[in-house]
N, C-alpha and C positions, 0 to 999 in steps of 0.2 A: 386391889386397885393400885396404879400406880398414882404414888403418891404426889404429885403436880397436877392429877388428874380430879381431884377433889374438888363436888362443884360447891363446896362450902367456904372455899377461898376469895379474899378479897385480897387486892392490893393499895396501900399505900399511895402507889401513884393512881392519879383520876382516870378512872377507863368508863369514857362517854358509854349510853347506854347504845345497844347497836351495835360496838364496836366489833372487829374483827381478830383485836386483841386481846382479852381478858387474861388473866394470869393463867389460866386453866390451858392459854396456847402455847406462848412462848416457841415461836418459829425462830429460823437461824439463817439470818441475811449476812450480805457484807454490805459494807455502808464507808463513805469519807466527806468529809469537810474540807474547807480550805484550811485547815491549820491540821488534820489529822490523817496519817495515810490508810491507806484500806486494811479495815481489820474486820472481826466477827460483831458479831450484834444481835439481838432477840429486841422485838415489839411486845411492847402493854402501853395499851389504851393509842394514845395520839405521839407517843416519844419510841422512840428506841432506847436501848440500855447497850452501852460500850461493853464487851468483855471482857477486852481487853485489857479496861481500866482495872475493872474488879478482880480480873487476875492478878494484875500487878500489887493489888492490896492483901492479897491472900486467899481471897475467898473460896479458890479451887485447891490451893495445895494440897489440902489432906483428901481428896479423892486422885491422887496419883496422872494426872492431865498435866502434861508438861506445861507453861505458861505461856513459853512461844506458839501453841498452835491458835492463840487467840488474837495474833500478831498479824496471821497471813491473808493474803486479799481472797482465798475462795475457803471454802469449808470443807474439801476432801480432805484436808489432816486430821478434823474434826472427826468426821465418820469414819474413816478411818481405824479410830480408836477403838471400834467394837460398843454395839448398844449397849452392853453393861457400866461403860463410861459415861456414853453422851446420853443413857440415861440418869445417869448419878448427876452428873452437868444442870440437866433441865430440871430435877429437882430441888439442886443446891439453888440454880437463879427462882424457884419458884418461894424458896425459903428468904431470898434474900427481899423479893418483892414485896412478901406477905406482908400486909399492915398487924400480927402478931410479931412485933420486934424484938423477943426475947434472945434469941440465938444468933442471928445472920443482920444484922442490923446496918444499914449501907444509907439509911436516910441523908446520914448528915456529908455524904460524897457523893447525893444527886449533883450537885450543879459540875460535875465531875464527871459522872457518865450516864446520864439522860439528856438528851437533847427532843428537842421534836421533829418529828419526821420531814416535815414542810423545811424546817435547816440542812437537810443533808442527803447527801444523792447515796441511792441506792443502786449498786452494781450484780453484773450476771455473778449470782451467789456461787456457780458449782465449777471449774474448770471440766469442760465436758471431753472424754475422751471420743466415745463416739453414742452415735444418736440410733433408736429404732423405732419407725413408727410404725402402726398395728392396726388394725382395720375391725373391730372388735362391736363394732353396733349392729346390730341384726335391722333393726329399722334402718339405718343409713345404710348400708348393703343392700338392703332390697330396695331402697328407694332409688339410690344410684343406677343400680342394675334394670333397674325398673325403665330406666330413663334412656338406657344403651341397648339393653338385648328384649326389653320385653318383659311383661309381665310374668310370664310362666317359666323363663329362662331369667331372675333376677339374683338369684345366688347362684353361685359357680359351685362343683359340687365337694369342692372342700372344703368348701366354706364352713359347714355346721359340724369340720370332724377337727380343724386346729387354730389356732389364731392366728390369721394370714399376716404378715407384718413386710417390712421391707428396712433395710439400711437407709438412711436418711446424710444430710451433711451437718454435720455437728459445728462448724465453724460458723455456720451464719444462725446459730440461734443467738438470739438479743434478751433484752432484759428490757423489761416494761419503762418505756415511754423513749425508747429510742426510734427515730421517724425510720418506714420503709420506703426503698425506694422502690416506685413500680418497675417491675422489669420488663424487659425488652426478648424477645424471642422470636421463632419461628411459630405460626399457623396455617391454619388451612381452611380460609373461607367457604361458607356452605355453596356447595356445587361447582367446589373449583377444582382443578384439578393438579395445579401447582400454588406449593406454601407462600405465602410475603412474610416477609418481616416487617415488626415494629412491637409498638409497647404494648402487655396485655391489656383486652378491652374487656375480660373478665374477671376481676381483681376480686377473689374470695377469702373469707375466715374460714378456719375450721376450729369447730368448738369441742375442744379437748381437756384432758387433763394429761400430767405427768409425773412419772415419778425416778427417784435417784436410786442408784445404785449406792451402798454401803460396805460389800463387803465384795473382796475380788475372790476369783475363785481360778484355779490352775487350767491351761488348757487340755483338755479330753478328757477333763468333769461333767458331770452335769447335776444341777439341784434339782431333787426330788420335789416334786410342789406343794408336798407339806410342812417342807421346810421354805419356804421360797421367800414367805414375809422377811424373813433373818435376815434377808441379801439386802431387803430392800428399806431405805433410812428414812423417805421420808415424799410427799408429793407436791405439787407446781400448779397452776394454771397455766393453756398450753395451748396458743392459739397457732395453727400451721398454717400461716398464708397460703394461698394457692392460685394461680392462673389458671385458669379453666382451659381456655383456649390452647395455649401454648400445650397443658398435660394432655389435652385431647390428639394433640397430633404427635408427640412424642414416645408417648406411654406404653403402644406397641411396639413387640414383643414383650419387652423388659421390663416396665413400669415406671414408677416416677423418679425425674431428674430436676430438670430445672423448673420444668412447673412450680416446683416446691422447695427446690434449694434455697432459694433467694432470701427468705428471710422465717422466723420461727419463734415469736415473742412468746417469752414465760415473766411470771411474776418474780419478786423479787427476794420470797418467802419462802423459804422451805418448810410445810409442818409438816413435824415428825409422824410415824405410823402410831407411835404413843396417843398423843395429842386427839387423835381420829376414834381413839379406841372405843369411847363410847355409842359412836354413830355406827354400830360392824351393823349390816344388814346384810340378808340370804337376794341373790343376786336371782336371773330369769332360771328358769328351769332350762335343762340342756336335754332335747330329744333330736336326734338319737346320742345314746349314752358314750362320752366320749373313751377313750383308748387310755388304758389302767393310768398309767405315767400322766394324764391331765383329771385324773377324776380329786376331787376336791367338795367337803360337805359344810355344810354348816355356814355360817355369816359369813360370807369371807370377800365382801363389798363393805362401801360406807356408804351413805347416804349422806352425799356432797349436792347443794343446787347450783347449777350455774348456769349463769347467762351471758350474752351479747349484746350491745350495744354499740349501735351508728348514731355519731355525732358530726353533721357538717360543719366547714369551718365557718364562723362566727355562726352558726346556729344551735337548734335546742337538740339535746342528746335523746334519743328514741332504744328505747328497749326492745330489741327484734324477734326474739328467742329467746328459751326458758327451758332448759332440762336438767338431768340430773345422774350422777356417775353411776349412779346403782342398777338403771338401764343396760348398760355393755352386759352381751352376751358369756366375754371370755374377763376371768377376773386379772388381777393381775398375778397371782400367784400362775396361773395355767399360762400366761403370758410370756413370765419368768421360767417357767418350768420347760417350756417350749425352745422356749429361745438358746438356752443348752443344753438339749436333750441330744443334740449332736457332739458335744463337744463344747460348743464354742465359750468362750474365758467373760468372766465379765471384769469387769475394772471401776474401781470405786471411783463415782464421777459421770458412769455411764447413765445415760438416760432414754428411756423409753415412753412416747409416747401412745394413749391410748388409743388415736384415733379417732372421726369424728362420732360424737353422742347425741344420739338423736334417738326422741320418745316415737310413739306413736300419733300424737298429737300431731298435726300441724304446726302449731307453736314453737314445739320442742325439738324443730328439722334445726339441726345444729352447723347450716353453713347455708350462704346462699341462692347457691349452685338448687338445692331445695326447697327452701323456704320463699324463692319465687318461682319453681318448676323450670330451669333452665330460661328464666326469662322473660316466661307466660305472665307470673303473678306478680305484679311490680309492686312492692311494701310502698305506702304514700307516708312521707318525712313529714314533720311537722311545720316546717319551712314553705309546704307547698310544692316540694320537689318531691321524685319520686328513687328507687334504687329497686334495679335487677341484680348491680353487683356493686362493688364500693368503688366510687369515686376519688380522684386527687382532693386534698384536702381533708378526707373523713379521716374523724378518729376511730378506731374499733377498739371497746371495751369492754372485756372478760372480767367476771366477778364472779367468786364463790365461796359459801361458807355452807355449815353444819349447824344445826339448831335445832334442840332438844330440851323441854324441860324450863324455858328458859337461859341456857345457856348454848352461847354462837362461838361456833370458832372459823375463822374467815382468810383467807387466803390473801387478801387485800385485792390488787387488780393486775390486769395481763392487757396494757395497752398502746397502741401504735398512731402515728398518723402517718398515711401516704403520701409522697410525693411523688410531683411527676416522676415521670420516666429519663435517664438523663440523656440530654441532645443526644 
């Protein structure tokens, strides 16, 4: 068991019950103040903990972590250092939390480096080199396909032999609760025969997850996918905005551009693949049996839940959807393993997302492009208004965590409000 992973730990500091922080998580944000510049930081309970600080008092010297990488405003220096570190890191902070104060005792330098979260802005934690997003839900595949070619023609027929992904723009992913703006594009109204422009009138979520790259690797490499977890540090909530409209008329040949450039909110929490490790669950069955280089056995998902919610402005927040990671057909080791199977390099920083997750349930249609059948099935708000697709002024909010046994570990939230579209 790794040791921060013991659910017999309590901390020192108060961790409401519910919370999405118990010591057992300890995620790796960047965070600032008006009086503090951006540096590294870890959640328990309702505060964050400065790293910084506790670097600067000793508390890492003797696991060989230089003190400056607690200093800088993203966490690729961090990961960087190889899991045998930033796992030595996460268990030194778990030591230092513990309400067992014998060894690592930092009580009396709270008012030092605990603050509460509600004081202090959280920032995009990862400098992102580049982005991939991945197409990975069997139900959201067929339900899409479903919706464009037909029932009987709803997967394409490579679909069930790789995990079809695509390069993404890494520049416009945001970090939870910065406003998007609606964008502006080309369409093509039904039965017309030439595009107009204006702002998307199809403004969609897509309910994902994500995760970071940790370790770089040379170009005309490729990782084996039984080694693939190694590469990767740690996962996100990962909401991919999308324009309906606008991907609809673009997307041929090539696929998606601006539909989905525009904006791509994550949470502001990195938990580690540690932290997850008790939640490992065996993922769907893969028929027909995929090709040597993606075959992979045993647990090798977590059983994450998560959901979405629409919140109009000044009104009450509604729950719209409800699923959960363990669903995705392709893991992310086979994700990872794919994606340089060619070659191609990764870079510590890079990120991948999963793609929309969507159960078989209706409930659990994880965007809502499906969750109202392009339109047909309008969700009714509790306001008395109704949504085919989200509106100016809605907020859309992602939430997930892990719970087992009694003990939760939680991602915090992945969320956005729109704005109009600009003149």
């Amino acid at each position: 068991m790794i040791k921060a992973n013991d659910p017999k730990l309590k901390s020192w500091v108060p961790v409401p019950k519910g919370s999405d922080f118990p010591i057992q998580n300890l995620p790796f944000g960047i965070f600032k103040t008006p009086g503090l510049t951006p540096r590294m930081c870890t959640a328990i309970g309702d505060h964050i903990a400065d790293l910084q600080v506790l670097s600067e008092h000793g508390f890492f010297d003797d696991l060989d972590v230089p003190r400056e990488v607690f200093a800088q405003p993203t966490i690729n220096n961090f990961m960087a250092l190889g899991k045998i570190k930033t796992r030595a890191v996460r268990n030194r902070i778990s030591e230092v939390l513990d309400d067992d104060l014998e060894d690592w005792d930092a009580s009396q330098l709270a008012d030092y480096f605990l603050h509460p979260q509600q004081e202090v802005e959280m920032l995009l934690p990862v400098e992102v080199g580049d982005y991939t997003d991945f197409y990975s839900s069997r139900e959201h595949a067929t339900n899409v396909g479903t919706m464009f070619r037909g029932k009987d023609n709803a997967l394409m027929p490579n679909w069930l032999h790789l995990p079809v992904g695509y390069h993404g723009r890494a520049s416009s992913i945001i970090v939870s609760g910065t406003p998007v703006r609606r964008p502006m594009g080309q369409q093509i109204p039904n039965d017309a025969e030439q595009p107009v422009f204006g702002p998307s009138k199809l403004l969609d979520f897509e309910l994902e997850m994500g995760f970071v790259v940790g370790k770089s690797t040379k170009l005309g490499s490729r990782v084996d996918v039984a080694q693939a977890e190694e590469y990767i540090f740690g996962m996100m909530l990962f909401n991919d905005w999308s324009a309906r409209d606008i991907q609809k008329w673009e997307y041929v040949p090539l696929g998606p551009f601006l539909g989905k450039s525009f904006a791509s909110t994550i949470s502001p929490w990195i938990v580690t693949l540690d932290a997850l490790e008790p939640f490992r669950t065996a993922g769907p069955k893969q028929n027909p049996e995929p090709l040597p280089y993606l075959q992979i056995e045993g647990a090798n998902t977590f059983d994450i839940h998560i959901s979405m919610a629409i919140q109009p402005e000044n009104g009450e927040e509604k729950t719209v959807c409800t699923s959960n990671f363990k669903y995705l057909y392709w893991s992310m080791a086979q994700q990872l393993a794919h994606h340089t199977v060619n070659g191609c390099n990764l870079r510590v920083g890079d990120i991948m997302a999963s793609g929309t997750i969507s159960g078989q349930e209706e409930s659990s249609y994880g965007s809502m492009l499906e969750l109202t059948w392009r339109g047909t099935k309008p969700i009714a708000m509790p306001d008395g208004s109704e949504r085919k697709f989200i509106h100016d002024g809605d907020t859309v909010t992602m939430r997930g965590y892990c719970e087992q046994d009694g003990l939760r570990i939680g991602f915090g939230k992945a969320a956005g409000k729109v704005l109009p579209a600009q003149p």
